[in-house]
C-alpha positions in Angstrom: 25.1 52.5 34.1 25.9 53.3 30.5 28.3 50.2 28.7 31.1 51.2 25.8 30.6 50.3 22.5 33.0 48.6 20.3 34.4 51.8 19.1 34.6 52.8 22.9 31.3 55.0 22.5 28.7 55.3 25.6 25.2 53.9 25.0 22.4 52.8 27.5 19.2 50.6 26.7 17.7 54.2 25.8 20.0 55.3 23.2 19.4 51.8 21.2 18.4 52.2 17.7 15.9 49.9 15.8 18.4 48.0 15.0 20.0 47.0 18.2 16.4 46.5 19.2 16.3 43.6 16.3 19.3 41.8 17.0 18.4 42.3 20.5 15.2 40.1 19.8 17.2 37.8 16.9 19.8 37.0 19.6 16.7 36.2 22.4 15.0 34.4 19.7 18.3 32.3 18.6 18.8 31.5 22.3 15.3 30.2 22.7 15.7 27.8 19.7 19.0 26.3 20.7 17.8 25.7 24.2 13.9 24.5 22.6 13.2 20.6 22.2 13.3 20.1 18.2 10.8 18.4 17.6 8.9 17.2 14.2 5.6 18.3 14.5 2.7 16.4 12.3 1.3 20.3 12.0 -2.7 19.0 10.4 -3.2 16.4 13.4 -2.2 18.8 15.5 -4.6 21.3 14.4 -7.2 18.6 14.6 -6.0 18.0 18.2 -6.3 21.7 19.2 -9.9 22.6 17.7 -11.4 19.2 18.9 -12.0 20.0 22.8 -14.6 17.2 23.5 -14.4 16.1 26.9 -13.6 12.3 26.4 -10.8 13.1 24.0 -7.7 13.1 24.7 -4.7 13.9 22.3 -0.9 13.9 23.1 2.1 15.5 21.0 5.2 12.4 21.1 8.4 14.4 21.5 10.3 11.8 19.0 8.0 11.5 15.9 6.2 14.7 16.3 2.9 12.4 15.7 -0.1 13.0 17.8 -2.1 10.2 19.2 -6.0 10.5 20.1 -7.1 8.8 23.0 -11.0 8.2 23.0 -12.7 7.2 26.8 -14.5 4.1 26.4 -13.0 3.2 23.4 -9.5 3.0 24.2 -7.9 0.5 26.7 -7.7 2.6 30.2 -4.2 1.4 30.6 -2.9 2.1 27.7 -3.9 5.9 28.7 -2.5 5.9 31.9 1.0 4.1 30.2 1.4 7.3 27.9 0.3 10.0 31.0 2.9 8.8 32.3 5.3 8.6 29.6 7.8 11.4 29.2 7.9 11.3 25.8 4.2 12.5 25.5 3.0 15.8 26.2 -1.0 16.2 26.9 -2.4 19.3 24.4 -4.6 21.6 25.5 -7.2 22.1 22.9 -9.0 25.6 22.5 -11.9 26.3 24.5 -15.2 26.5 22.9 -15.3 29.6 24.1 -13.0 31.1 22.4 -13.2 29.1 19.1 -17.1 30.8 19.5 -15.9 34.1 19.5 -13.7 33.7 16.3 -17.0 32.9 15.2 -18.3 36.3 16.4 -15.2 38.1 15.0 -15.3 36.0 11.0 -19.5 37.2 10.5 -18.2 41.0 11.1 -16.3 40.7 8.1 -18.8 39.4 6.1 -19.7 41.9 3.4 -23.3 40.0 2.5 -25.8 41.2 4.8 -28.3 38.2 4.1 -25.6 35.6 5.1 -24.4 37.7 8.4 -27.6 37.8 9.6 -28.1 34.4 8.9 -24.8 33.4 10.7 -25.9 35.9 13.8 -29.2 33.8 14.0 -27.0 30.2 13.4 -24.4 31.1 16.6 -27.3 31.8 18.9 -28.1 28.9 21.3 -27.0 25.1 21.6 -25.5 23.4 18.8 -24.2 26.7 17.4 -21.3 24.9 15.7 -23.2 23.1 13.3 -25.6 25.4 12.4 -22.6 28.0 11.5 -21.3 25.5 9.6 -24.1 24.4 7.8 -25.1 28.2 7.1 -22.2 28.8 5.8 -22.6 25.5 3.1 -24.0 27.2 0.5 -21.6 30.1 0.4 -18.0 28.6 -0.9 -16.3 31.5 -1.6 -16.9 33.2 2.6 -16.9 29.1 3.5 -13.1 29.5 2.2 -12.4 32.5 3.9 -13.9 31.1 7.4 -11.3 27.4 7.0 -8.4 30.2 6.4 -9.7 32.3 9.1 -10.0 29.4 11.5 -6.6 28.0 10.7 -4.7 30.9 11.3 -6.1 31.1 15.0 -5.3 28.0 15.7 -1.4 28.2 14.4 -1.0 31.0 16.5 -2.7 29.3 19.8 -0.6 26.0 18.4 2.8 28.0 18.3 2.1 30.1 21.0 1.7 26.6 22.9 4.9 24.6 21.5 6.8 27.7 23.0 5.4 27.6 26.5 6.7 24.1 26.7 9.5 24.5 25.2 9.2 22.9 22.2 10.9 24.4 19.0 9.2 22.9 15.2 11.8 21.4 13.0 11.1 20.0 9.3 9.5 17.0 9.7 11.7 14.2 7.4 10.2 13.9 3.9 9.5 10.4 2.3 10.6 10.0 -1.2 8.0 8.6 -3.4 9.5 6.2 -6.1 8.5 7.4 -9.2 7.0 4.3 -12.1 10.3 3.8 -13.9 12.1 3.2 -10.4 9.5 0.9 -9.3 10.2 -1.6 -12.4 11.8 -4.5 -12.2 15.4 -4.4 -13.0 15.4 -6.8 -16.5 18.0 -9.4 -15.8 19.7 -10.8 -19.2 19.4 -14.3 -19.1 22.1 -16.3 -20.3 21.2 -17.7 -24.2 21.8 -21.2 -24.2 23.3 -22.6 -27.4 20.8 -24.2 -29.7 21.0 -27.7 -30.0 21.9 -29.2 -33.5 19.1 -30.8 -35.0 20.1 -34.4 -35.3 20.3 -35.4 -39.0 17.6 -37.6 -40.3 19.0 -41.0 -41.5 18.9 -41.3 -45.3 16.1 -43.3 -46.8 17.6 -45.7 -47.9 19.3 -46.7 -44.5 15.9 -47.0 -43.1 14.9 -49.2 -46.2 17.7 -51.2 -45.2 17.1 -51.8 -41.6 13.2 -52.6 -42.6 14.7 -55.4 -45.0 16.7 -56.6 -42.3 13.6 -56.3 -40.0 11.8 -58.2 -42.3 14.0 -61.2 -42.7 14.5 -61.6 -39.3 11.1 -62.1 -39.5 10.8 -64.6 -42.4 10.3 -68.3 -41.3 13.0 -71.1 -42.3 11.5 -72.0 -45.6 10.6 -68.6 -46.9 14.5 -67.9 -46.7 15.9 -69.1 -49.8 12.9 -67.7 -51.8 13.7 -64.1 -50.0 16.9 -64.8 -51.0 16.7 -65.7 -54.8 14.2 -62.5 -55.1 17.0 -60.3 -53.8 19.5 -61.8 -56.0 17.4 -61.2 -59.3 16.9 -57.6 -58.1 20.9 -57.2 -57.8 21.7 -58.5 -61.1 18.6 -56.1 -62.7 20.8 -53.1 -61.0 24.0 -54.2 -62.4 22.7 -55.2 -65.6 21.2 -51.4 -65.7 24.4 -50.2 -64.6 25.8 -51.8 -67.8 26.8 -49.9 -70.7 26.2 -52.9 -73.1 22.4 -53.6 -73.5 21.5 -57.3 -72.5 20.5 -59.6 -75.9 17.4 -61.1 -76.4 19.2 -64.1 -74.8 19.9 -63.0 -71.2 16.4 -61.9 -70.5 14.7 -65.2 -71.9 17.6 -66.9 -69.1 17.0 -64.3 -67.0 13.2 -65.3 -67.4 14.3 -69.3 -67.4 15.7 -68.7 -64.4 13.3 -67.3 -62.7 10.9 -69.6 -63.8 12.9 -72.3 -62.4 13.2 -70.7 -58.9 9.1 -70.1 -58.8 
């Protein structure tokens, strides 16, 4: 039955254009994502999850962090696998078979341009261990080893996006750390407060310490060494004053000066 347009025109699904046919697809494709889990996918370890298909591995995609965790048999503790099978927060990946990762093989040595090194590879697939041998054929050969990483890679985002949206599972960014750079990382330089320096005290004069070793001294002096302290202290006063003196002492004060002393000796 053919539907009206907004203008009122008649169109069916074969009169669409390319461009219905896009927002056709955009609108499925919005749809999809709205109803999809978001999740956070760790994309590299689950790449690594998806090309390693070794029997006792066992890797699971955790709906929260997007991380995958590997689970080794005889290595791991059995209940801790059974605790996340039956966790609904884990999904179980399906790796690629090693069938089909051989035939990517198979399809990377036709487009090898060097004939030496196809043949080579042809010779290195053939038989047990075929892995190792490719790779280790193709060790000497960086630039085609280059081109077979890139090669691989792109398989396995397609088999890894083609299985997020069998389950449901829609990519979102995954939440980016910032890295401090050096000048955040430094310490923040508190000021301390400057504490007032203290006044250095003020030396005592010298002749205050000349007079508290004189008192010192006497204090020292027995009974009958006083009075000769004392008449020696005396004469040294009256030598200061009679310095001090404008008028110069006669012949006869120094010989009673000198009398005196005598007499005191």
């Amino acid at each position: 039955m053919a539907r009206r347009g907004p203008a009122g025109a008649k169109y069916d699904g074969n009169n669409m254009n390319e461009n219905d046919v896009g927002q056709d697809k955009q609108d499925k494709q919005d749809k999809h994502e709205d109803d999809a889990l978001a999740v956070p996918v760790a994309w590299e370890a689950l790449e690594d999850a998806f090309e390693n298909n070794a029997p006792e591995v066992h890797s699971y995609l955790h709906f929260d962090t997007g991380e995958v965790i590997r689970i080794v048999d005889g290595v791991a503790d059995p209940s801790m696998h059974t605790r996340i099978m039956n966790d609904a927060r884990y999904l179980r990946i399906d790796p690629v078979s090693s069938r089909e990762q051989y035939r990517w093989m198979e399809r990377f040595i036709a487009t090898v341009e060097d004939e030496e090194l196809r043949r080579r590879l042809n010779i290195a697939i053939d038989g047990k261990g075929a892995f190792r041998r490719f790779k280790d054929a193709l060790m000497s050969h960086p630039v085609d080893r280059e081109r077979w990483f890139a090669f691989r890679s792109e398989r396995l985002r397609s088999c890894m996006e083609s299985w997020l949206t069998a389950h449901g599972i829609h990519s979102v960014e995954r939440p980016t750390w910032h890295v401090p750079t050096a000048q955040e990382v430094q310490p923040i330089a508190v000021e301390e407060p400057v504490e007032p320096k203290a006044k250095p005290l003020a030396r005592p004069a010298a002749s205050d310490v000349q007079r508290t070793r004189l008192h010192e001294l006497v204090d020292g002096l027995a009974s009958q060494d006083m009075d000769l302290a004392q008449t020696y202290l005396e004469l040294l006063r009256d030598r200061r004053h009679a310095s001090k003196s404008p008028v110069k002492a006669g012949p006869e004060a120094s010989v009673a000066a000198a009398a005196k002393s005598a007499e005191t000796e």
